[in-house]
C-alpha positions in Angstrom: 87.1 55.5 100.8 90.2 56.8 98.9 93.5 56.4 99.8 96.6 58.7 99.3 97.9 56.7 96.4 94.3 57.4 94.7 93.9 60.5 95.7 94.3 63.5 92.8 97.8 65.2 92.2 97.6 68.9 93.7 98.1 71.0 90.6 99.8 74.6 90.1 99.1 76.3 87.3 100.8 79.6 86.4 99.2 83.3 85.1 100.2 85.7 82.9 100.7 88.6 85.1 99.2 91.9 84.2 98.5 95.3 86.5 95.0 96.5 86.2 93.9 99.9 87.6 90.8 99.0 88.4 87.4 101.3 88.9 85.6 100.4 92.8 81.4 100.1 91.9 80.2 98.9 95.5 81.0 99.3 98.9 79.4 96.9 101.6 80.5 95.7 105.5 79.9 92.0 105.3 80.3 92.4 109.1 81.5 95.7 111.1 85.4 95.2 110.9 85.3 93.3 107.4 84.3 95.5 104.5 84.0 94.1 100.7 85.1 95.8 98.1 83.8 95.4 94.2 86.0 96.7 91.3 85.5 96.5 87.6 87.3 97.4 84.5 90.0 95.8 83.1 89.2 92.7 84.2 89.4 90.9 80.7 91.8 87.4 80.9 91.8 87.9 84.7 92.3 84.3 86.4 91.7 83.2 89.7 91.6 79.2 90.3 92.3 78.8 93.9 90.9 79.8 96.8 94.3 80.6 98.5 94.9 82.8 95.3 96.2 86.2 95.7 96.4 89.6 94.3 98.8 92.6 95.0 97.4 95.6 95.8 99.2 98.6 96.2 98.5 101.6 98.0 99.6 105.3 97.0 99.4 108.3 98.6 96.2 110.0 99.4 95.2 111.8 96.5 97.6 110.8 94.3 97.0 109.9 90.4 97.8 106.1 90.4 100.7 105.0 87.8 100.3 101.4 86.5 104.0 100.3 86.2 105.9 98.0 84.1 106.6 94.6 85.1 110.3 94.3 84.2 112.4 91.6 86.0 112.5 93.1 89.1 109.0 92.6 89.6 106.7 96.2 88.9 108.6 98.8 87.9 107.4 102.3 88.4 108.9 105.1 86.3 111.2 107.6 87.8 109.9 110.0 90.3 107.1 108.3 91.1 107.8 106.4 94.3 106.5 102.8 94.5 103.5 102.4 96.5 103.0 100.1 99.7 101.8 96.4 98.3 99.9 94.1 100.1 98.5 90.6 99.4 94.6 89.8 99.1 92.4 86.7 98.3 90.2 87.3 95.1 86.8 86.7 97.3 85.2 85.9 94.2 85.1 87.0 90.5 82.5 87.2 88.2 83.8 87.2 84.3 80.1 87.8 83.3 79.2 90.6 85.6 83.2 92.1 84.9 83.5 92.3 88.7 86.1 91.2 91.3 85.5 91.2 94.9 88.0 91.7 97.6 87.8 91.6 101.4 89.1 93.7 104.1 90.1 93.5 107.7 89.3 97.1 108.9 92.0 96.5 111.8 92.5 100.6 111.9 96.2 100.9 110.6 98.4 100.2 107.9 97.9 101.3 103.6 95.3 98.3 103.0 92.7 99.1 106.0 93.2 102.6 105.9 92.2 102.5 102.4 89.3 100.4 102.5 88.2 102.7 105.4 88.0 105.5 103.4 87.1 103.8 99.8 84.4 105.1 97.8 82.7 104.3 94.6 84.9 106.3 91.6 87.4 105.5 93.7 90.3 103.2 91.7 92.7 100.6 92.9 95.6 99.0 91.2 96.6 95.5 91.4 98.6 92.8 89.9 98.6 88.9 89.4 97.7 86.5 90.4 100.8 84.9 89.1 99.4 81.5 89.9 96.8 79.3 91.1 97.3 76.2 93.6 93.9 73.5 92.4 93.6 71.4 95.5 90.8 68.6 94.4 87.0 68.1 95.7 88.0 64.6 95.4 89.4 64.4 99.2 87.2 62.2 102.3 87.3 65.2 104.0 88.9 69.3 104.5 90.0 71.3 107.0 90.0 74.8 107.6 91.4 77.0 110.1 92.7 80.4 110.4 92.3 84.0 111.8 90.1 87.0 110.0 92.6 87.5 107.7 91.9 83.9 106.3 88.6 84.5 106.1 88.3 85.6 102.0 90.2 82.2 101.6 88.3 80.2 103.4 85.2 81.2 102.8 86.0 80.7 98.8 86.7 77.6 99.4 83.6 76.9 101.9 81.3 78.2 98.9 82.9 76.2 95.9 83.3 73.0 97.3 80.7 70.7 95.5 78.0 68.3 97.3 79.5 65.7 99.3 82.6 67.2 100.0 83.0 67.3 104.4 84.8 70.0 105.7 85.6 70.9 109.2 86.3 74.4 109.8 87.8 76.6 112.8 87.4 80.3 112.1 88.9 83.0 114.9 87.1 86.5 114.8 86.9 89.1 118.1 83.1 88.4 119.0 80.0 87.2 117.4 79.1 90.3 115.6 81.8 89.4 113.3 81.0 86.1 112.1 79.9 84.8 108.8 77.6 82.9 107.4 78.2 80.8 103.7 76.0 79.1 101.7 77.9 75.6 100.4 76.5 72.4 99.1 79.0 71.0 100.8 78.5 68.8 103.9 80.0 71.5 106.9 80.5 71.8 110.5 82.0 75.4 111.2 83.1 76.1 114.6 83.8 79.9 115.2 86.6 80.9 118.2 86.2 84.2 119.6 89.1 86.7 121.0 86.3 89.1 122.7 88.8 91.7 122.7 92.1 90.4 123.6 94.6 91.3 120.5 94.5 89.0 117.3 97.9 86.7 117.4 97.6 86.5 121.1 95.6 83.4 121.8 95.8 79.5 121.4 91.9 79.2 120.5 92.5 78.0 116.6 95.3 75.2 118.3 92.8 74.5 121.2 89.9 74.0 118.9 91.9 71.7 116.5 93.1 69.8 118.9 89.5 69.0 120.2 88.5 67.9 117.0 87.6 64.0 115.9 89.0 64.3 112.2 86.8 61.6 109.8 88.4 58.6 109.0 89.6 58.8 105.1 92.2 60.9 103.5 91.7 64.9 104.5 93.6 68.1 103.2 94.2 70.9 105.7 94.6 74.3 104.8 95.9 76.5 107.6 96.3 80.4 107.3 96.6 83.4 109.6 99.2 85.1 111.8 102.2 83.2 111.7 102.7 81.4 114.7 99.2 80.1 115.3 99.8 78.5 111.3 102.8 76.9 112.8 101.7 75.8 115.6 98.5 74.1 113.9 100.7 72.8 111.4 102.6 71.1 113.8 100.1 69.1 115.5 98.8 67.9 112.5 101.5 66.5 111.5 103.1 65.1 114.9 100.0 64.4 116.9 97.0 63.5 114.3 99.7 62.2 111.6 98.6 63.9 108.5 100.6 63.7 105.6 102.3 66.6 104.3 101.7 66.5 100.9 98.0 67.3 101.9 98.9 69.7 104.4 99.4 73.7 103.3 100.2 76.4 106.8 100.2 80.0 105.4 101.6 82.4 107.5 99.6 85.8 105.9 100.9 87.9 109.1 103.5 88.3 112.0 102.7 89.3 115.5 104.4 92.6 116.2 105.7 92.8 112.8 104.6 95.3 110.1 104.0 94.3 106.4 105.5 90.5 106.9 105.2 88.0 104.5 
């Protein structure tokens, strides 16, 4: 059994950051509100090392002819007269240097630039996107994992679900609206995957992530838990962890990838 002073240092590693206007090749609904998106192209040097990496996508107008900025030190600069497109952040689902693909996932929740654009995306179709600027490389040397979160944590965890090696235990607690919607991975690794479900009621409304960590008997060993979703539930889960089941907090990441109520949050 290992023991936090054995246990492998968490390691960032930083990217060269580069904007890619990218060319979409396939279009699928990996369930009926999530819909995967492939893109090729300029792909070349692209890097993605975690599964809690992300890219920034950014959404024009409809129509428009996209305009691959400069990245100055105010982050992408777009040249004058052409206004800067709504950005938000997504998980690489996975990339494929061989096949020169990326996928990405996306919640179609039925507003906002990201959905609205997946809803409508097409083959031909192009996307730009920058980063990632940098990659968190948690270890497959831990006694155990665990993984909670909303939808919108899905791409994340499911990465991480898929690459963990043989031997690794993971625990994870997924929240989608209703059966139709959950997934299914294929992992070497040694995994018990509970799914919660809203049936309906509005995403950020519920306690069922909190309520099904809490009913959990975590292994005995040292465990990393990665927590993402809408804000609050992150917290909250977070929060037992630490002051109930008395994990350590260097092993211990809560992302909050959305607010309740609030419109492009970070």
């Amino acid at each position: 059994m290992s023991t936090l002073a054995d246990s492998p240092a968490i390691e960032r590693v930083r990217h060269d950051t580069r904007m890619r206007l990218l060319d979409v090749v396939r279009v699928a609904d990996v369930t009926p509100l999530m819909r995967r998106i492939t893109l090729s192209g300029d792909v070349e040097g692209f890097v993605t090392l975690g599964h809690a990496d992300h890219v920034k996508c950014f959404f024009g107008e409809p129509g428009a002819v996209p305009v691959i900025p400069v990245l100055g030190p105010n982050g992408a600069e777009f040249p004058q007269g052409h206004p800067r497109p709504q950005m938000r952040d997504y998980t690489p689902r996975a990339f494929d240097a061989a096949a020169n693909t990326l996928e990405i996932d996306f919640v179609l929740h039925g507003d906002g630039p990201a959905s609205s654009w997946a809803a409508q995306a097409a083959i031909g179709q192009t996307l730009l996107i920058g980063g990632p600027r940098g990659s968190l490389i948690v270890p497959s040397t831990f006694d155990w994992y665990l993984l909670a979160g909303d939808e919108t944590a899905l791409p994340a965890l499911g990465r991480r679900i898929e690459e963990l090696p043989a031997g690794a235990r993971i625990l994870a607690v997924i929240e989608v609206d209703n059966l139709a919607e959950e997934q299914r991975f294929t992992t070497r690794a040694d995994l018990s995957l509970t799914y919660v479900h809203r049936n309906g009621r509005p995403a950020g409304t519920t306690t069922l992530i909190l309520d099904a960590v809490q009913s959990l008997a975590l292994p005995p060993g040292t465990g990393y838990a990665f927590i993402a979703g809408e804000a609050t539930m992150s917290k909250a889960v977070r929060q037992h962890l630490l002051d109930q089941r008395g994990l350590n907090p260097d092993w211990l990441r809560a992302l909050g990838y959305w607010v309740l109520g609030e419109a492009d949050s970070h």
